[in-house]
LUMTOR-332032 format. One line per 8 residues: their letters; for each residue x, y, z of C-alpha. Coordinates in Angstrom, 2 decimals. Layout:
# LUMTOR-332032
A) X,Y,Z; ...
END
This chain:
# LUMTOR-332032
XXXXXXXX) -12.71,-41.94,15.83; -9.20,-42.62,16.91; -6.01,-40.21,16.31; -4.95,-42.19,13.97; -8.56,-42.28,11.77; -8.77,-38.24,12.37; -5.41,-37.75,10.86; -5.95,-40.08,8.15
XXXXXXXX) -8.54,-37.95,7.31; -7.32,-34.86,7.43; -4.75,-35.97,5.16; -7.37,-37.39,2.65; -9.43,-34.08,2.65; -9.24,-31.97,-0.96; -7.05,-28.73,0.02; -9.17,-25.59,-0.46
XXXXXXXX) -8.75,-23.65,-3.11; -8.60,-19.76,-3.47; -8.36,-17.44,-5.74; -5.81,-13.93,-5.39; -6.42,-10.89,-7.46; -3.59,-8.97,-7.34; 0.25,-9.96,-7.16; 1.55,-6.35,-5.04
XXXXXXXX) 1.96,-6.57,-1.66; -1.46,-7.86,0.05; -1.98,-10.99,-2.61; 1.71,-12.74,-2.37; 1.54,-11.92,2.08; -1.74,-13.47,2.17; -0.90,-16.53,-0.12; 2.25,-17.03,1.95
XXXXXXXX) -0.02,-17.56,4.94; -2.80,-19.41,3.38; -0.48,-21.82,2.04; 0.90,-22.49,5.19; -2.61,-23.17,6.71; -2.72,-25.64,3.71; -4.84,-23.84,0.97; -3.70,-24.62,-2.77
XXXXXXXX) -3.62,-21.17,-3.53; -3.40,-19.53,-6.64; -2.89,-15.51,-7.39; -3.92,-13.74,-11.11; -1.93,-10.58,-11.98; -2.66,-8.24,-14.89; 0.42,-7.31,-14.63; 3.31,-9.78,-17.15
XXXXXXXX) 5.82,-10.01,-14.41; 6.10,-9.12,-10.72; 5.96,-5.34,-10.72; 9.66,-3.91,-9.95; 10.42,-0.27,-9.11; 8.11,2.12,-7.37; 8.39,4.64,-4.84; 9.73,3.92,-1.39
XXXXXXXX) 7.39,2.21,1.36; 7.52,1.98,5.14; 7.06,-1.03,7.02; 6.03,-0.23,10.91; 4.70,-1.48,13.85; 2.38,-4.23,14.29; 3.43,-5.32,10.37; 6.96,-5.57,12.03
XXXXXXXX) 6.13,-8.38,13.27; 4.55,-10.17,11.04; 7.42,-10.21,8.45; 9.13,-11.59,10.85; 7.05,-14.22,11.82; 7.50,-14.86,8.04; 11.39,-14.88,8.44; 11.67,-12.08,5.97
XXXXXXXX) 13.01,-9.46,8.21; 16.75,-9.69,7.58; 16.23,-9.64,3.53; 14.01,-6.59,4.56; 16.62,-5.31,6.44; 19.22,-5.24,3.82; 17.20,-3.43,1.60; 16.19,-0.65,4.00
XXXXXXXX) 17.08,2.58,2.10; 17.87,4.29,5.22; 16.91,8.01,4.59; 18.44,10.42,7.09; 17.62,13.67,5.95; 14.41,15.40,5.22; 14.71,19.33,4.20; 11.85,21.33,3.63
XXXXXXXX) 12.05,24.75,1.96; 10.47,27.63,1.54; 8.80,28.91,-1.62; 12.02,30.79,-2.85; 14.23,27.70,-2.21; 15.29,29.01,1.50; 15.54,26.43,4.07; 12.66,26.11,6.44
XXXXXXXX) 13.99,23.06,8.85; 16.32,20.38,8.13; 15.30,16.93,10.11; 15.78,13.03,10.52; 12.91,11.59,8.76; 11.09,9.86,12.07; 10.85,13.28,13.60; 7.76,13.95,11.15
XXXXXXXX) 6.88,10.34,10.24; 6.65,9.34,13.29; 8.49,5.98,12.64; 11.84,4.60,15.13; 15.08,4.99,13.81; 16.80,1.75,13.98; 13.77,-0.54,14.07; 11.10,0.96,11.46
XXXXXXXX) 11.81,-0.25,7.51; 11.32,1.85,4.26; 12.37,-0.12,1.17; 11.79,0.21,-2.18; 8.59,-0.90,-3.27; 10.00,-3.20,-6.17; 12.12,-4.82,-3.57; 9.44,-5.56,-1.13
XXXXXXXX) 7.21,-7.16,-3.96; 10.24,-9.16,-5.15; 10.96,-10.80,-1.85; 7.31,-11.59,-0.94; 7.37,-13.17,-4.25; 10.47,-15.26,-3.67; 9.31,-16.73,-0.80; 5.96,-18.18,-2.39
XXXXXXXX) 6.82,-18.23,-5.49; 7.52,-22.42,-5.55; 4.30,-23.30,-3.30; 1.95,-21.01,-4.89; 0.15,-20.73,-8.88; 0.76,-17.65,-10.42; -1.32,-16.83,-13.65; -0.05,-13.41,-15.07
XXXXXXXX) -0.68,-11.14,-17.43; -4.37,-12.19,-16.94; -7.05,-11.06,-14.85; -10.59,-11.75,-13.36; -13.53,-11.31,-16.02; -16.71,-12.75,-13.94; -17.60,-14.11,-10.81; -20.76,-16.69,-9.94
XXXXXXXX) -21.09,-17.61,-6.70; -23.15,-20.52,-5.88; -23.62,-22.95,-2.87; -20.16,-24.83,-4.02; -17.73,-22.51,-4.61; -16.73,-19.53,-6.88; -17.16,-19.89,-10.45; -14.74,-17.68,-12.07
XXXXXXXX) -13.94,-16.72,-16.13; -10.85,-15.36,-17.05; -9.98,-12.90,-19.68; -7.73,-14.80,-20.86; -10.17,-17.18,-21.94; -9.98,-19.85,-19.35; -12.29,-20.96,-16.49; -12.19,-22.74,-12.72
XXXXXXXX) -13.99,-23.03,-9.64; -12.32,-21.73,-6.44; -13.98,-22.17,-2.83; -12.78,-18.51,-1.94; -11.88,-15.23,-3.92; -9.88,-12.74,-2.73; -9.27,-9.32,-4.16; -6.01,-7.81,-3.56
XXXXXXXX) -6.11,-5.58,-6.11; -6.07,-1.81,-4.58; -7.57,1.05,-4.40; -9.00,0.73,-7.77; -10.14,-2.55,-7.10; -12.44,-4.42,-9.81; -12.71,-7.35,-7.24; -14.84,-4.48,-5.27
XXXXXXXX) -16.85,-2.66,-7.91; -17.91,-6.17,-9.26; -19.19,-7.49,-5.67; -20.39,-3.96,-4.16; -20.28,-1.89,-6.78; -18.60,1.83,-7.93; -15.65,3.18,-6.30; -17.36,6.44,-5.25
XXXXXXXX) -19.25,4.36,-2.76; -16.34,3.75,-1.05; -14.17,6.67,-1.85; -13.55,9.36,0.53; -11.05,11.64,-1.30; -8.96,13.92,0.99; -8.83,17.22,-1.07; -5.00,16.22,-3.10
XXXXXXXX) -3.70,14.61,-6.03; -0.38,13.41,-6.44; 1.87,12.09,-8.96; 5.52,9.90,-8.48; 7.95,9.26,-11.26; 12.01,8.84,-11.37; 14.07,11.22,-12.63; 17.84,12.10,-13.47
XXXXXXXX) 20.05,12.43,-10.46; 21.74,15.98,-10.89; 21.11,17.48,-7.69; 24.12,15.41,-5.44; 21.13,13.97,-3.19; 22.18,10.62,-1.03; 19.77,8.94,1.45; 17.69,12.34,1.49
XXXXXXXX) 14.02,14.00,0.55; 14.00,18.07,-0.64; 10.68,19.33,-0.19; 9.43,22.54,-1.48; 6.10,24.13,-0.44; 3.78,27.40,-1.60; -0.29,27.29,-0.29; -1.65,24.02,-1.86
XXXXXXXX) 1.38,22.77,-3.86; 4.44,20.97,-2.83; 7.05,19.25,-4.67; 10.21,16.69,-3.47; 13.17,15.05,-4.63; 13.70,11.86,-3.14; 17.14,9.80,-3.59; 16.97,6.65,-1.92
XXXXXXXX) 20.57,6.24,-1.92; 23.65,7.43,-3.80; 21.97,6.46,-7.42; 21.97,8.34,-10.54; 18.40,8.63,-10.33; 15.57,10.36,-7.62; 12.09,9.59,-7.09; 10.11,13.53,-8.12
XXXXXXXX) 7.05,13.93,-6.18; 4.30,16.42,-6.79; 1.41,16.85,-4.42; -1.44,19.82,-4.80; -5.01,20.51,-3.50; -7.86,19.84,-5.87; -11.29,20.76,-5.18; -12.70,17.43,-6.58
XXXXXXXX) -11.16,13.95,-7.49; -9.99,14.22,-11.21; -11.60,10.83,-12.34; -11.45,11.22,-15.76; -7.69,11.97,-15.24; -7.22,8.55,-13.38; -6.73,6.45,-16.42; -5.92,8.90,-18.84
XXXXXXXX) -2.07,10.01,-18.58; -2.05,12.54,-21.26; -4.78,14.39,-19.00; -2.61,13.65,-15.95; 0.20,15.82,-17.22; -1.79,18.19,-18.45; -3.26,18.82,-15.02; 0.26,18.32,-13.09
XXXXXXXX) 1.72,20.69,-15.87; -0.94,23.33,-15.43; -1.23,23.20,-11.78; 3.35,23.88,-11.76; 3.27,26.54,-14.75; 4.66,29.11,-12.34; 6.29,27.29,-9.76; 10.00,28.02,-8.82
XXXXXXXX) 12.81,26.18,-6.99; 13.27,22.61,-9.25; 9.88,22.37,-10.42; 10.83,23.14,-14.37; 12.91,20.60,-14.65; 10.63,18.28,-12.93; 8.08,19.04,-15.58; 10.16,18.60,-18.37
XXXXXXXX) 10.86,15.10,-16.80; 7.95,14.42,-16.62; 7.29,14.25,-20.26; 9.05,11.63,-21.07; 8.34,9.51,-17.85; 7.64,6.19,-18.50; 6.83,5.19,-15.28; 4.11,8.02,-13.85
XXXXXXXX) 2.10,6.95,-11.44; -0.95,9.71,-10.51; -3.55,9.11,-8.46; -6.03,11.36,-5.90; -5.02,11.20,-2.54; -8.19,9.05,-0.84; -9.37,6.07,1.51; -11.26,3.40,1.30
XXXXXXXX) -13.88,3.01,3.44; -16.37,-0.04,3.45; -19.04,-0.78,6.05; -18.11,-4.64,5.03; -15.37,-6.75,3.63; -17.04,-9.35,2.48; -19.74,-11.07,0.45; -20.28,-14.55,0.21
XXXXXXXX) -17.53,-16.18,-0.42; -15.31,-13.53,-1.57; -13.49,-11.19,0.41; -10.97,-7.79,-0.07; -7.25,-7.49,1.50; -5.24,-4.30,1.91; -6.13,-1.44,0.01; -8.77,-2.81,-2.03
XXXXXXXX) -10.76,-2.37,1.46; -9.16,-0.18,3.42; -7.06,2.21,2.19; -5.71,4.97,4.59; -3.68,6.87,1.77; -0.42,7.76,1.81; -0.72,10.47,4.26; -0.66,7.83,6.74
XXXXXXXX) 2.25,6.37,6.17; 0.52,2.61,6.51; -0.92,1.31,3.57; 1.84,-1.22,3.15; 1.53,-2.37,6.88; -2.24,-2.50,7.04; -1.91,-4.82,3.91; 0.55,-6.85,5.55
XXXXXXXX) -0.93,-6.71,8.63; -4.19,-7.75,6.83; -3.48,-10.40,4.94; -2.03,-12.10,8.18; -5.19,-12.03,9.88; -7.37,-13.33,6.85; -5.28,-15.73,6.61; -5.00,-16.58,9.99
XXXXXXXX) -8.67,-16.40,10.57; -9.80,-19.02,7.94; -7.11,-21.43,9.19; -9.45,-23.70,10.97; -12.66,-22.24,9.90; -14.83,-22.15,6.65; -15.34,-18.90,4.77; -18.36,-17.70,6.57
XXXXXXXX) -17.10,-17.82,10.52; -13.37,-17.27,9.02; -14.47,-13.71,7.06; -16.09,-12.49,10.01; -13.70,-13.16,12.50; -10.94,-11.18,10.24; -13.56,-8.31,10.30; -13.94,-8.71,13.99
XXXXXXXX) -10.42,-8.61,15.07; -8.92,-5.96,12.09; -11.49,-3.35,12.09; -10.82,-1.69,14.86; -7.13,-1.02,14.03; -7.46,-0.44,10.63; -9.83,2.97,11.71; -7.49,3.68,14.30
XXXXXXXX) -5.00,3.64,11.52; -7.44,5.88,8.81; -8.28,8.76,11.41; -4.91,9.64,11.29; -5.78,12.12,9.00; -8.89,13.71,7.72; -10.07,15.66,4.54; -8.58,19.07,3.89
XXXXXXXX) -5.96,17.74,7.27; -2.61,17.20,5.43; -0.14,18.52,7.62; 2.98,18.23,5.59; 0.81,19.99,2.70; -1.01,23.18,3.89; -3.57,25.05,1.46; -3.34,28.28,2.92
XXXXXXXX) -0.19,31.26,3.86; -1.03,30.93,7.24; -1.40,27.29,7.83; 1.84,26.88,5.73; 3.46,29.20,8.28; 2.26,27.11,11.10; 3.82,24.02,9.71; 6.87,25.63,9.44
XXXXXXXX) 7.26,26.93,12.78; 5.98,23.69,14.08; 8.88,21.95,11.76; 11.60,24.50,13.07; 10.66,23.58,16.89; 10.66,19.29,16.16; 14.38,19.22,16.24; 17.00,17.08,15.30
XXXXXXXX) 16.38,13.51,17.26; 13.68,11.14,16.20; 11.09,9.93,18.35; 11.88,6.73,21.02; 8.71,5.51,19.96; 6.42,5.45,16.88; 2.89,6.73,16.97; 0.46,4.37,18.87
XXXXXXXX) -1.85,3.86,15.73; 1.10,1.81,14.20; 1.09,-0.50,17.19; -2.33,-0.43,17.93; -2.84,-4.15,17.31; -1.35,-7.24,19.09; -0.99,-10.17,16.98; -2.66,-13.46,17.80
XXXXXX) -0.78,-16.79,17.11; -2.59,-18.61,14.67; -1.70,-22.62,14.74; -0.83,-24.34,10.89; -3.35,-26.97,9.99; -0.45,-28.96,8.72
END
């Protein structure tokens, strides 16, 4: 066959198709890249629109790079929120240590990215949102796999055939529990619940996080910037993940409001907030851990497979970081070779990234007097000046170049 003939028909060849549950952060990265390697992509969100707001999000390392391979780095750089202050107090309200952010994060001042979540969703969106089918305010009802593709019903009524399915669709994933079944499989819950909501402004915050502390409970204000509103935080240790709280949110401020009863510094008018939040998001602090990410022909992205929780700091760059090596891996293979090879090559940072912490090992959230003391001299000796360099776990992975098929 001459050049010619092979690039006649490679032209002539159907573009695969694939399926993406989930429109947050993992779905829109990884159809960006699959479109590129020439998949006709399309992504299903439950969700009516793109989903704006949301806590803050940081963006480090190896993920680094790989918005800017995607030539999204200056748009991410404009919206970096650029917090410079992080205050931790004492149970009465006293000052404990007052530091640059990095020094506990472990992130690079200068280089590292927090943005708002809302604004990191929107610009992923933008930039695939004319090459790529987007079906919201629907979702995945059934999957049938068979020897020629993905059979897949809607809930909206409607159904197609797809030659992959992804799910993208978190921590919660129903992508998972339909392919491998319940969550608590998977689930390895870290002791802590937490809940994030937006609240009135009235404290004179700019570009800084309060946090207060007492044995098992802590509780920040978090202004992004010098607007009339800050992101409330409340973390506390729970013996057992509160499932039946999880999509219930009367019973999540019930718990939140029982846990705070006594609680001083701002924590009343946190509660009272929180009443009439319309934007709560609660949820236990946990990972994901899978001994595969795959089945067939359908395979999980970002959080929906590996979730490190929050108290890592990476779940946004392990889903960006992920969805650029699925991609990359099935651009000039078929599903089977292409899912393994994106197990082969991600797995090993994406523990690397998980054993960052362990159950019961929060160390910004202590459960008992003494450890809370220890944190606290530990934050008192950390200083001013941010680390040169992040932790190694953020950079533990050196991206491969993967060629475009067209």
């Amino acid at each position: 066959m001459t050049r010619t003939d092979q690039l006649t028909d490679i032209r002539s060849t159907p573009r695969r198709k694939v399926l993406i549950s989930g429109a947050g952060i993992a779905g829109p990265a990884l159809a960006f890249w699959l479109n590129r390697y020439g998949y006709a992509v399309t992504v299903v969100e439950k969700a009516s629109t793109p989903r704006s707001g949301g806590y803050p999000v940081d963006v480090r390392g190896t993920a680094l790079e790989v918005v800017r391979r995607m030539g999204l780095l200056p748009r991410l750089r404009e919206a970096h929120v650029d917090l410079r202050r992080l205050t931790f107090l004492a149970g009465d309200g006293g000052e404990v240590a007052s530091l640059h952010p990095h020094a506990v994060t472990g992130g690079v001042a200068g280089r590292d990215l927090e943005v708002r979540r809302g604004d990191l969703t929107d610009v992923l969106h933008t930039a695939v949102r004319d090459d790529v089918e987007f079906l919201f305010d629907d979702s995945i009802d059934t999957l049938d796999q068979s020897g020629h593709g993905v059979d897949v019903t809607f809930h909206g009524g409607s159904s197609r055939t797809f030659d992959m399915v992804v799910g993208a669709d978190g921590t919660h994933s129903r992508t998972r529990e339909t392919l491998f079944g319940p969550e608590e499989r998977f689930h390895r819950y870290l002791g802590y619940c937490f809940a994030v909501f937006t609240m009135r402004n009235t404290f004179g915050l700019s570009h800084e996080t309060m946090m207060w502390n007492t044995p098992g409970r802590a509780a920040a204000l978090y202004a992004v910037g010098d607007d009339d509103e800050v992101h409330a935080f409340l973390n506390f240790a729970h013996p057992e993940p509160p499932f039946d709280a999880f999509r219930n949110p009367a019973a999540q401020r019930a718990l939140i409001t029982e846990t705070f009863a006594d609680a001083g510094w701002e924590v009343p008018g946190m509660l009272a907030a929180l009443r009439d939040a319309d934007d709560l998001f609660f949820d236990g602090v946990s990972q994901i851990r899978m001994p595969r990410w795959s089945s067939g022909r359908v395979a999980l992205v970002g959080d929906a497979a590996y979730a490190p929780s929050f108290l890592t700091g990476q779940g946004t760059s392990l889903a960006l970081v992920g969805a650029y090596m699925l991609a990359g891996s099935l651009a000039d293979r078929d599903h089977t070779a292409g899912f393994a090879a994106y197990e082969h090559h991600l797995r090993e940072f994406v523990t690397v990234n998980q054993e960052q912490v362990g159950e019961g090992d929060a160390a910004l959230f202590p459960t008992t007097a003494v450890a809370l003391e220890r944190r606290n001299d530990r934050l008192r000796g950390l200083g001013a000046v941010p680390p040169a360099e992040g932790r190694p776990a953020h950079s533990a992975l050196t991206l491969p170049e993967f060629k475009p098929m067209r």
